[in-house]
C-alpha positions as CSV (number, residue, x, y, z in Angstrom):
1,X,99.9,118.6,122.3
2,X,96.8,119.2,120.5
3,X,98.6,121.2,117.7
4,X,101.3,118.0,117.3
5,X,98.3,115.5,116.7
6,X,96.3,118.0,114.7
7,X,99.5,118.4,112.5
8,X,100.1,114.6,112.3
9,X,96.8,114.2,111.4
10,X,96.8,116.6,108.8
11,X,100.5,116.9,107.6
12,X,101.6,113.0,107.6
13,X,98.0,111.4,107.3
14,X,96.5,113.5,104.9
15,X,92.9,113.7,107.1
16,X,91.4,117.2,105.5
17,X,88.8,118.0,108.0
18,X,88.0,120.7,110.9
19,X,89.5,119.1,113.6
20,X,89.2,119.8,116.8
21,X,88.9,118.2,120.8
22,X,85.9,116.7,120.4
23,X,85.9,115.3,117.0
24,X,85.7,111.4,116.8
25,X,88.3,109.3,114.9
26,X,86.2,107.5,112.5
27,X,82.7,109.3,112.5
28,X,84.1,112.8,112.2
29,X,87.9,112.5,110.7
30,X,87.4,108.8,109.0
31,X,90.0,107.6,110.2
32,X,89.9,103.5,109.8
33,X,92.1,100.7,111.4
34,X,94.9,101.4,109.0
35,X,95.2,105.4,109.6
36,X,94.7,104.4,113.1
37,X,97.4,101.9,113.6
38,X,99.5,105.1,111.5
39,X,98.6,107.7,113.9
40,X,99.5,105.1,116.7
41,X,103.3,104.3,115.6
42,X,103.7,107.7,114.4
43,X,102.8,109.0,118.0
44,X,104.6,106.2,119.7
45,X,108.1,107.0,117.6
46,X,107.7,110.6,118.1
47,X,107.1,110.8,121.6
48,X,109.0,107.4,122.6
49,X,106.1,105.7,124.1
50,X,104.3,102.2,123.2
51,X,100.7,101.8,122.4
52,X,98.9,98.6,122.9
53,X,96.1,97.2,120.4
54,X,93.9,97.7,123.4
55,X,94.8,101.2,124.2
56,X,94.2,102.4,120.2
57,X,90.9,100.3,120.5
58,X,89.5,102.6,122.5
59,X,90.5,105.5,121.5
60,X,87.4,107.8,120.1
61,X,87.7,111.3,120.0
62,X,91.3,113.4,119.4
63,X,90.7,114.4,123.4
64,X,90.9,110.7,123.7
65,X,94.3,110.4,121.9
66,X,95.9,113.4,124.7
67,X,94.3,112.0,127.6
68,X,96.4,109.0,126.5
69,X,99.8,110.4,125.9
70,X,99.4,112.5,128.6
71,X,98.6,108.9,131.0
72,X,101.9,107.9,129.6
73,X,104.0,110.8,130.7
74,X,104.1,112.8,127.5
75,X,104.4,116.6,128.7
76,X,103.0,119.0,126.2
């Protein structure tokens, strides 16, 4: 799963940095509201899942991102 968000990241965001587990969203990847709410509906159409404002708000490193899909049932 990590590959798949690393690639979305990368690939359909355009974020060019070393990313990895730990890295946070904004500090480390800048990733703003915008990207954020981009990442969110690109996750939520890939892997048929919905992501609430709240959900995304607290989202803060790319580990945080899997532990959520992975709370939603998404299999890796």
């Amino acid at each position: 799963m990590f590959e798949v968000i690393k690639e979305v990241l990368s690939e359909q965001l355009g974020v060019e940095a070393d990313i990895k587990l730990e890295s946070k969203l904004r500090e480390d990847l800048n990733i703003d509201s915008l990207l954020a709410v981009q990442l969110s509906v690109l996750l939520e159409n890939k892997y048929d899942i919905d992501i609430t404002e709240e959900e995304l708000g607290k989202l803060v490193t790319i580990k945080d991102v899997i532990d959520l899909l992975e709370a939603k049932g998404v299999k890796a």
